[in-house]
N, C-alpha and C positions, 0 to 999 in steps of 0.2 A: 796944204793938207795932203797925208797921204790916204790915197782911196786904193784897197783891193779889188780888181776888175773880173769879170767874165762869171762870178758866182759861185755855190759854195763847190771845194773839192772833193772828190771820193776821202775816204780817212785813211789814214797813211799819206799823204801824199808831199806833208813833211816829213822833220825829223822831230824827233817826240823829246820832249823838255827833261829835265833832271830826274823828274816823277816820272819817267816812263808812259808820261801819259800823249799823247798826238793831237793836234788840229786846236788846240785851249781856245788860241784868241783870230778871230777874224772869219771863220768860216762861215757860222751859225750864231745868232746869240742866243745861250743856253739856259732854258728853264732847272730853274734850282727848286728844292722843296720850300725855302722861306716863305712868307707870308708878306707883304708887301707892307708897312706901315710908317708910309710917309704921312708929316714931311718930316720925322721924327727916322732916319732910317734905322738910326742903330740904338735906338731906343726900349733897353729891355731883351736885346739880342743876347742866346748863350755865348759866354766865354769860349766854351767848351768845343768846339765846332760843330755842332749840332744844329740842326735846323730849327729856325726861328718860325713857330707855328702859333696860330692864334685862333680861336672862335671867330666866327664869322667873316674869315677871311677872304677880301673882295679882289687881291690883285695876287700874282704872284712875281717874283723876280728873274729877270734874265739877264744874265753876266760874259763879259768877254764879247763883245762886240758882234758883226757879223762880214761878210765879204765886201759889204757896200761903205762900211762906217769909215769915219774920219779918226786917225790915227788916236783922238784923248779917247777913243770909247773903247781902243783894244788892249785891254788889260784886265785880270779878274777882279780888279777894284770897281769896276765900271760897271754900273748897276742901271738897271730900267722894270719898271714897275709896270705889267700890262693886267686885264682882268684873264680869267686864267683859259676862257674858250677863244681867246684871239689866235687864230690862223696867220702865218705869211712866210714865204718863203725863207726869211730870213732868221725865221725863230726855229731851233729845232731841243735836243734832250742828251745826253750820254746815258748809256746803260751803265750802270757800276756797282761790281759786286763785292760787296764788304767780307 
């Protein structure tokens, strides 16, 4: 397995992917706006890419692995479902402005 060591980096401190965008997979794993609805996950999800939002939504989704993960979770396929006040070092957000 490979394991990323020592914890997450300032940003930048790659080189940033096709999308311009930096740090995707391995830093942080990233709170997305979805609504978590396992074990059914893409059950009812917009085509569209719009966030998949729901009443009474008890978890939310975090994508793209984190600095400690094992090489299958760093990918934006690679989803985890926590309830949405969970704290830890290895969860963090991107700010992005549409």
């Amino acid at each position: 397995m490979l394991y990323i060591t020592g914890g997450a980096e300032p940003v930048g401190s790659y080189n940033a992917n096709p999308y311009g965008l930096y740090d995707i997979y391995g830093n942080v794993w990233e709170w997305v706006e979805d609504c978590s609805n396992w074990p059914n996950p893409y059950k009812g999800v917009p085509t569209n890419g719009d966030p998949w939002l729901a009443k009474n939504c008890h978890a939310r989704i975090l994508r793209g692995g984190a600095w400690d993960s094992g090489e299958y979770d760093l990918s934006s396929a690679s989803r985890y479902a926590q309830k949405e006040k969970t704290a830890w070092s290895q969860y963090g957000f991107r700010i992005a402005l549409d």
